[in-house]
Residue, then its C-alpha position, 0 to 999 in steps of 0.5 A: x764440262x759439268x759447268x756447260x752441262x748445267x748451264x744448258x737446261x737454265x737457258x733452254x727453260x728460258x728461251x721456252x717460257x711465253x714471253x707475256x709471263x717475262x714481260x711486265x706489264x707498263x705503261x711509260x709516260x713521256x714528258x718534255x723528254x722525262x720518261x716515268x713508268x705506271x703500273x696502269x694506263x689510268x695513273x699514267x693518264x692521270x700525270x699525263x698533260x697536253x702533247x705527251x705520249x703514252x706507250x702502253x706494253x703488251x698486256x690485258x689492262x682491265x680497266x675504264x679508260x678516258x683521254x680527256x687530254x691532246x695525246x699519242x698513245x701508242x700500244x705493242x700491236x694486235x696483229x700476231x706477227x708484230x706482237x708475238x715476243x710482247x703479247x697484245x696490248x689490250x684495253x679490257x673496258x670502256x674507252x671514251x675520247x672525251x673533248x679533244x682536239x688532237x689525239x692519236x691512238x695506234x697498235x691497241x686491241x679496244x671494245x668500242x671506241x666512244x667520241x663525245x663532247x665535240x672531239x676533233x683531230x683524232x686519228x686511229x691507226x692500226x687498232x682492233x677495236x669492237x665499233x666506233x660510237x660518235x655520241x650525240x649532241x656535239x659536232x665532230x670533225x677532221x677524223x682518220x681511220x687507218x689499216x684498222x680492224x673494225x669487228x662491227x661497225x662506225x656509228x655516227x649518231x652526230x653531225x660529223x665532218x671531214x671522216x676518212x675511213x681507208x684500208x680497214x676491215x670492217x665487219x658490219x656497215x656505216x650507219x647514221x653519217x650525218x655531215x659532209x666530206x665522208x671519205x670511205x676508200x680501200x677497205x674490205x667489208x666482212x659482211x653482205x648488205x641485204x635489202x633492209x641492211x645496206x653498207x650505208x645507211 
């Protein structure tokens, strides 16, 4: 009886500790069915190829972030309700997709997001990301944005080709598209266009 009475208090201590204090942060790189852990997402980029996947735990990683290689990154989520037990995976820095042609990124919390050097073939699913910048100087196509929270808004300042923005909350407009094929479908915009400030522009 003493022996339950003990046990009781360990194990109520227990399930009452926040899980991102139990949970360790990681990041696991997955090779050609090898799976490796690195304490942070630019070692794992760094030992990263071509195709591999990287899956990024709940966690701050305060750190400047370039995916110069064809990737999948997938994080724990942003959303309450998806990441309660393992904390939001959140990537505190710059984060750069720098010349790409195939990437896709789901379940981080980002500041912006840069494109740069022509990248192509990148998708963008269920992020929480501060504004997409398209930087000038390349051309850039064949892009899906989905179930996204966009906290202010797409910037492109480029040539671009072949967008889909769907099923996103976006907090501030669409400015600069330059290109064709710019499909925009079943988003909410959290702000009022005004007659200097339009939804397009």
């Amino acid at each position: 009886m003493k022996k339950k009475c003990l046990l009781l208090p360990v194990l109520i201590l227990l399930i009452s500790v926040p899980a991102e204090i139990v949970a360790q942060k990681s990041v696991i790189l997955h090779h050609e069915g090898i799976s490796t852990f690195y304490p942070s997402v630019t070692e794992a980029l760094s030992a990263s190829l071509d195709n591999d996947t990287l899956y990024i735990s709940g966690g701050v990683y305060v750190e400047n972030v370039t995916i110069d290689k064809n990737l999948t990154i997938y994080g724990a989520g942003h959303y309450p309700d998806s990441s309660a037990a393992t904390g939001v995976t959140r990537i505190n820095g710059n984060f750069i997709v720098d010349g790409v042609s195939y990437g896709f990124i789901e379940g981080v919390y980002l500041n912006d997001i840069t494109f740069r050097n022509g990248s192509s073939g990148f998708t963008v699913s269920r992020c929480n990301v501060d504004g997409v910048l398209f930087s000038s100087g390349s051309t850039y196509s064949n892009f899906n944005f989905t179930e996204n929270v966009v906290r202010d808004r797409f910037h492109f300042i480029n040539l671009a080709d072949n967008i889909l923005i769907e099923k996103c909350l976006l907090g501030n407009n669409i400015s600069s598209f330059n290109g064709s094929a710019l499909l925009v479908r079943n988003n909410i915009f959290l702000w009022t266009p005004t007659t200097s400030r339009r939804l397009f522009e």
